[in-house]
C-alpha positions as CSV (number, residue, x, y, z in Angstrom):
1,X,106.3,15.4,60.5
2,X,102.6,16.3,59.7
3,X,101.8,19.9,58.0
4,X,99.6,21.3,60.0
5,X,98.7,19.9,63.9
6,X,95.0,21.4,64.2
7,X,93.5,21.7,68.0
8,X,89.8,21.8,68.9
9,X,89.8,24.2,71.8
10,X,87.2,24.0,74.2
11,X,87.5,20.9,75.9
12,X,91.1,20.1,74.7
13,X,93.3,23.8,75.0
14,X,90.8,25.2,77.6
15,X,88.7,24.0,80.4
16,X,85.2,25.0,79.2
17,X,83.2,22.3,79.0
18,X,82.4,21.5,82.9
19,X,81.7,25.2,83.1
20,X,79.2,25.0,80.1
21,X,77.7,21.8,81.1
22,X,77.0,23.0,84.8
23,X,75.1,26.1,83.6
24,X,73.2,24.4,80.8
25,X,72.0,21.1,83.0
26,X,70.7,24.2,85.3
27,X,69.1,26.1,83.1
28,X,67.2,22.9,81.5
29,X,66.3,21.6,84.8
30,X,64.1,24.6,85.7
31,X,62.7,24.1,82.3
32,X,62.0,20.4,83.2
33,X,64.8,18.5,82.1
34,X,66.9,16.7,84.3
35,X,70.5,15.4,84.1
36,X,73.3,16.3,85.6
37,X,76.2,18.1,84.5
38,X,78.8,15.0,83.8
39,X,76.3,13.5,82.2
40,X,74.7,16.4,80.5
41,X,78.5,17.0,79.1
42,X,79.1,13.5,77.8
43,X,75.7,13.4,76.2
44,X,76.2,16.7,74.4
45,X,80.0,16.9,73.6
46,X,80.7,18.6,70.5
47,X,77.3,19.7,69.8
48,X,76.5,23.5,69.4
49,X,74.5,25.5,71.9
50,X,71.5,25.3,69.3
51,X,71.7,22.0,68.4
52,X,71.6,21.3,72.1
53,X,68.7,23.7,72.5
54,X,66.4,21.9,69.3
55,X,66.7,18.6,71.1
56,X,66.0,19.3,74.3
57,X,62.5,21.2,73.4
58,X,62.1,18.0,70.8
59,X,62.5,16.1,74.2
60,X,59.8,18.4,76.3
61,X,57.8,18.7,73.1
62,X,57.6,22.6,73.3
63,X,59.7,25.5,72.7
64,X,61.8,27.2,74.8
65,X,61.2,31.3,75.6
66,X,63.2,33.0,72.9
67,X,65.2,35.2,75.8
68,X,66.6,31.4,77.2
69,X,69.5,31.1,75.1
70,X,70.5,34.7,76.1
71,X,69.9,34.1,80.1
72,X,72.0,30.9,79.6
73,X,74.9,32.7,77.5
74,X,74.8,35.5,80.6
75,X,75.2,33.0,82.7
76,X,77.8,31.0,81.3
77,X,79.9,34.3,80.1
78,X,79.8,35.1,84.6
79,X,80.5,32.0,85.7
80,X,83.3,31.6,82.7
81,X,85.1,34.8,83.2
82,X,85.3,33.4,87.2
83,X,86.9,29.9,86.9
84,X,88.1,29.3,83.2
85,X,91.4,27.7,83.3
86,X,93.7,26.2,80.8
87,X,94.1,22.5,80.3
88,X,97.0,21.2,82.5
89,X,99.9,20.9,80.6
90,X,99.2,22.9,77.7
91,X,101.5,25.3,77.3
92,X,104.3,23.1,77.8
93,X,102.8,20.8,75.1
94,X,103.0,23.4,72.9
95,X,106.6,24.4,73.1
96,X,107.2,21.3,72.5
97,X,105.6,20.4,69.0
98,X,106.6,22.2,66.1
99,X,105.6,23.4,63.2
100,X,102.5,25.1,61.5
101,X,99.4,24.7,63.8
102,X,95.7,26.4,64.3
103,X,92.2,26.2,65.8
104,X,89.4,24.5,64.8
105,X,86.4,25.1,66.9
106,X,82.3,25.6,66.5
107,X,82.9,28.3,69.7
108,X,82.5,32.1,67.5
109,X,85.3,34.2,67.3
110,X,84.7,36.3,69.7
111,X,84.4,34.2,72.4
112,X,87.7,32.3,71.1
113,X,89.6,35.6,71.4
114,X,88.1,36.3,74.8
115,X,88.8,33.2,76.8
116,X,91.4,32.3,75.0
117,X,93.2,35.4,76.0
118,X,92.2,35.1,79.3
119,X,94.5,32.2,79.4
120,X,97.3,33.4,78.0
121,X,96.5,31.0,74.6
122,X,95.6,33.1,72.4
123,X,98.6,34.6,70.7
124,X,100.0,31.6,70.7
125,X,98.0,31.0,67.8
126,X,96.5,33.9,66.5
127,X,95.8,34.7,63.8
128,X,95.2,31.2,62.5
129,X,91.7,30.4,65.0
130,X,88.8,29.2,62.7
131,X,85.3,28.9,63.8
132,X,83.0,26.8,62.4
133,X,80.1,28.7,61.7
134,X,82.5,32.0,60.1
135,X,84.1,30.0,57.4
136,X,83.7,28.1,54.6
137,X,79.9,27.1,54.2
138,X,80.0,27.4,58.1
139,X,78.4,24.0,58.8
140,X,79.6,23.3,62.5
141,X,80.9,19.5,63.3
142,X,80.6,16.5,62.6
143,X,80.8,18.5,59.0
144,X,84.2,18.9,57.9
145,X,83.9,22.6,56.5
146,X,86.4,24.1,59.7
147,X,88.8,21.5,58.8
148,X,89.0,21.5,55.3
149,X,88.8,25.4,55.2
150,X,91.9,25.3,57.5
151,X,94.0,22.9,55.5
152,X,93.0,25.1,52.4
153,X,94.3,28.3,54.4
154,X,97.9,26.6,54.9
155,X,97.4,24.4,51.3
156,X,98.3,21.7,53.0
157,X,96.8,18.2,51.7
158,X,94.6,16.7,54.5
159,X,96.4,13.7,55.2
160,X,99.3,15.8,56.6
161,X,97.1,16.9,59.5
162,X,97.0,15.9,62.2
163,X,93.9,17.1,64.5
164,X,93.5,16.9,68.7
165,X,89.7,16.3,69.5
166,X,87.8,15.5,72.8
167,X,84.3,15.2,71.0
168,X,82.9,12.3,68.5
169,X,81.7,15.1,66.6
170,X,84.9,16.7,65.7
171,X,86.5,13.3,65.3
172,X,83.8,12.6,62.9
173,X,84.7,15.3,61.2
174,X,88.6,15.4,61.1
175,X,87.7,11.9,59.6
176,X,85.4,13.2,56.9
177,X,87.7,15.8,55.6
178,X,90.7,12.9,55.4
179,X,92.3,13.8,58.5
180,X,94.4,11.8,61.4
181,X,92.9,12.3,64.8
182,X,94.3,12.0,68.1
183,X,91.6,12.0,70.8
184,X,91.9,13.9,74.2
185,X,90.7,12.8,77.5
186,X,92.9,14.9,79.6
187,X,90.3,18.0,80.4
188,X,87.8,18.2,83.7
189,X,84.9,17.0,82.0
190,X,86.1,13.4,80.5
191,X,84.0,10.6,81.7
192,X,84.2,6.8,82.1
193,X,84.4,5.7,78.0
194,X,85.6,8.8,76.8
195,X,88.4,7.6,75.0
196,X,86.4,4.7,73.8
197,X,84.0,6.8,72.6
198,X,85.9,8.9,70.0
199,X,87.9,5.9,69.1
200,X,84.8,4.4,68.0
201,X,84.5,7.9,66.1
202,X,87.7,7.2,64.0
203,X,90.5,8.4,66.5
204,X,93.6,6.4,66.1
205,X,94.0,6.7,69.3
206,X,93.9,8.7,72.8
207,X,96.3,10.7,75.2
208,X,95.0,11.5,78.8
209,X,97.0,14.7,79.4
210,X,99.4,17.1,77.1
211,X,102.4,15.8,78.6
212,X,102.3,12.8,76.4
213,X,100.9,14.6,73.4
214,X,103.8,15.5,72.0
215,X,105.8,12.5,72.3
216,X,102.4,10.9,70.6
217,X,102.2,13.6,67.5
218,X,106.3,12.7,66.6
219,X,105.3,9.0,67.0
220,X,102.8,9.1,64.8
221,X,105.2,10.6,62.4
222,X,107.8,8.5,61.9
223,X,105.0,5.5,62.0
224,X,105.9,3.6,58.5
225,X,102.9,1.5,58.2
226,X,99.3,2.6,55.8
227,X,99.6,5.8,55.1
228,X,97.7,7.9,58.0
């Protein structure tokens, strides 16, 4: 069995990404740039909320009012506290793999605790939810910081973690920090070449919902081949 199974959470534990990417391909729309929300979500999975922002207005050529990303976080924290939802399946998943396991996620802390809790995740995993940007030298993915910090946390050696992730950036950096990744293509915002996608990242391979996670993570165990 691995050490430590580490989840992403937005995207993988809750469904967050849809609600993110319909508010964002909104609020850049009125701004003058157009896509819509599926897309806006596949182009910009993983990425942070800045990140986002910095090339968007290197695409318009300008910069954005500096009240935007606070209108945008208003309106994603109304629209989130309305419809957030947990990933099908989750829950069940989780009673059923065993062992030491965390968060590693570039969402803050607060918002982690908030939604999270508004889903009835949270204890299930507190206290051991790292964000990116809190820890470490809080580089967000693709960097490895979250990941490495976490296996330091546990002492765990990397290679015995095992790490869910819906985003090529956090795949890249489960990678990076010598970690096995299982993708996830299960959550409302996965598109045609999803799974693809974050194989081409380094994932050694995908599940489409949490019901076959599991049965996945203890296959992956008792695999006897290269060490993972």
């Amino acid at each position: 069995m691995y050490d430590l199974i580490i989840f992403d959470c937005d995207g993988v534990l809750i469904n967050s990404e849809m609600i993110a990417a319909r508010v964002e391909a909104a609020a850049y729309k009125r701004e003058g740039f157009e896509m819509e929300p599926l897309g806006f979500a596949e182009h910009f999975a993983g990425m942070t909320h800045r990140a986002i922002r910095e090339a968007i207005e290197e695409e318009l050529e300008r910069k954005l009012d500096e009240d935007f990303h606070d209108k945008l976080e208003e309106a994603f924290l109304e629209l989130a506290d309305a419809e957030m939802t947990a990933v099908a399946g989750v829950e069940e998943m989780l009673d059923l793999v065993e062992g030491p396991r965390c968060i590693c996620s570039n969402s803050d802390s607060r918002y982690l605790q908030r939604y999270l809790s508004d889903v009835g995740l949270y204890e299930r995993f507190a206290p051991n939810i790292f964000s990116a940007g809190e820890v470490g030298n809080k580089a967000s993915k693709p960097d490895p910081n979250v990941f490495q910090i976490a296996a330091q946390t546990f002492g765990v050696d990397p290679k015995a973690c095992l790490v869910v992730e819906d985003s090529s950036s956090g795949v890249k950096a489960a990678v990076a920090a010598g970690m096995t990744v299982v993708g996830f293509v299960g959550a409302d915002h996965t598109w045609p070449g999803h799974a693809e996608t974050l194989m081409q990242a380094g994932a050694l391979t995908t599940v489409n919902r949490h019901a076959d996670l599991a049965e996945t993570i203890q296959a992956l165990s008792a695999w006897e081949g290269e060490p993972l």
